[in-house]
C-alpha positions as a Python dict, from the first residue, in 0.01 Angstrom:
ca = {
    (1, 'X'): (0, 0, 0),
    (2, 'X'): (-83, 386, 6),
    (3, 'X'): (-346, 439, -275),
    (4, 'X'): (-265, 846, -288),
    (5, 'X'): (-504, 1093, -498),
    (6, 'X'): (-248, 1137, -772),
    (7, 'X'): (-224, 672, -844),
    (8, 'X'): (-610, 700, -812),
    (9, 'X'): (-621, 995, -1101),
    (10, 'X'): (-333, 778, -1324),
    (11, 'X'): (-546, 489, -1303),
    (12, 'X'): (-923, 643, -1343),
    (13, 'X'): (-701, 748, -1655),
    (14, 'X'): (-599, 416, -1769),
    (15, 'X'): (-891, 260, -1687),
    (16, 'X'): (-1065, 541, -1909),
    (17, 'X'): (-835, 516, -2211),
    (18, 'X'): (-837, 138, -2191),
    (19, 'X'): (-1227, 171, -2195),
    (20, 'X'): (-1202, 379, -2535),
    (21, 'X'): (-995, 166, -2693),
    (22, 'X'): (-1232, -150, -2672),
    (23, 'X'): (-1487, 112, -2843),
    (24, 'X'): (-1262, 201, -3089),
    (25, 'X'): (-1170, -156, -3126),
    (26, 'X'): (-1546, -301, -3161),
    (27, 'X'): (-1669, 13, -3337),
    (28, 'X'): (-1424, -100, -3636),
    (29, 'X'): (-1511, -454, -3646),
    (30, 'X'): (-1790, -546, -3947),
    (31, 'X'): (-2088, -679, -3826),
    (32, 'X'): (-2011, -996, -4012),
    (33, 'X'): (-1663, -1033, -3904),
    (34, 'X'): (-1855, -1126, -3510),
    (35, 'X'): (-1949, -1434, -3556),
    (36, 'X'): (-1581, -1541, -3644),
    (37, 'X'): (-1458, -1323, -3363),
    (38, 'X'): (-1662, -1436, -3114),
    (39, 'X'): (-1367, -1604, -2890),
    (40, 'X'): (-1204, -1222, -2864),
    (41, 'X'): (-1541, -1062, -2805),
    (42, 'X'): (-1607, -1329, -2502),
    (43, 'X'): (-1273, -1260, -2381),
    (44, 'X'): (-1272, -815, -2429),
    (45, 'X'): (-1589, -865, -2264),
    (46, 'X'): (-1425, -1039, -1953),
    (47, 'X'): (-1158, -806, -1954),
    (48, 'X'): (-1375, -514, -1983),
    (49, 'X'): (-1561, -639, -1665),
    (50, 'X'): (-1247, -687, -1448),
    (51, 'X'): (-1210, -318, -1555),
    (52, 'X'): (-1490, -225, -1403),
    (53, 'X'): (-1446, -398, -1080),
    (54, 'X'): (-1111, -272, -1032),
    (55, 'X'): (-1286, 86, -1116),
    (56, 'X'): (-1567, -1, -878),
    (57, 'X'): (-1330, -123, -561),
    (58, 'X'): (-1130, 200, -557),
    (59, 'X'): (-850, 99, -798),
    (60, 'X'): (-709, -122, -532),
    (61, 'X'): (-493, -344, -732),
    (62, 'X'): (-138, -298, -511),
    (63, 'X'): (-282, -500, -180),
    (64, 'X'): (-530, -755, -364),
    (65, 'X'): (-602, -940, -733),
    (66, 'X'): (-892, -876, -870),
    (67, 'X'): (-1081, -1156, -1051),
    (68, 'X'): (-1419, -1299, -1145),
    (69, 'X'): (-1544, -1640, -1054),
    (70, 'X'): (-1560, -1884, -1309),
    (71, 'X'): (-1949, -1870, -1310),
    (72, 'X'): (-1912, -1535, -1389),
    (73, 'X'): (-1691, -1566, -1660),
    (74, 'X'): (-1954, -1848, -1814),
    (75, 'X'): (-2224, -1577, -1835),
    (76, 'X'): (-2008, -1295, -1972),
    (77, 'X'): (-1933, -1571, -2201),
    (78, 'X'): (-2282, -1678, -2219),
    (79, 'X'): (-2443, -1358, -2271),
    (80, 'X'): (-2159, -1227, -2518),
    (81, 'X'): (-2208, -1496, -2748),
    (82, 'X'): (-2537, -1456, -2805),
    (83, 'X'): (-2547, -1135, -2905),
    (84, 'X'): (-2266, -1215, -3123),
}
């Protein structure tokens, strides 16, 4: 797969507007809606982290998946609940 300038700018732009919308998405939830929410905070924050490593390994998702282990995913879960 040819990862050209022009896919790399569409998808720092997805990855950026995807990015917002969580914000915009968590900004708007009451504080004591979280609690109740806390299954869809665990799981935007595990989405919001496979985000990041796609950002962080070049926006190579054409030749290779990318994915967290499930250790990883236990302390995103972890560490999201309890601030929850």
């Amino acid at each position: 797969a040819e990862y050209t300038t022009p896919f790399k700018d569409l998808m720092a732009f997805e990855v950026e507007r995807a990015r917002a919308w969580y914000a915009r998405a968590l900004a708007q939830l009451p504080a004591a809606d979280r609690r109740a929410q806390r299954t869809g905070l665990i799981m935007a924050a595990i989405y919001q982290t496979v985000l990041e490593e796609i950002a962080r390994d070049g926006y190579r998702v054409l030749d290779r998946r990318t994915s967290l282990t499930p250790l990883r995913k236990l302390y995103i879960a972890w560490k999201t609940s309890r601030a929850t």
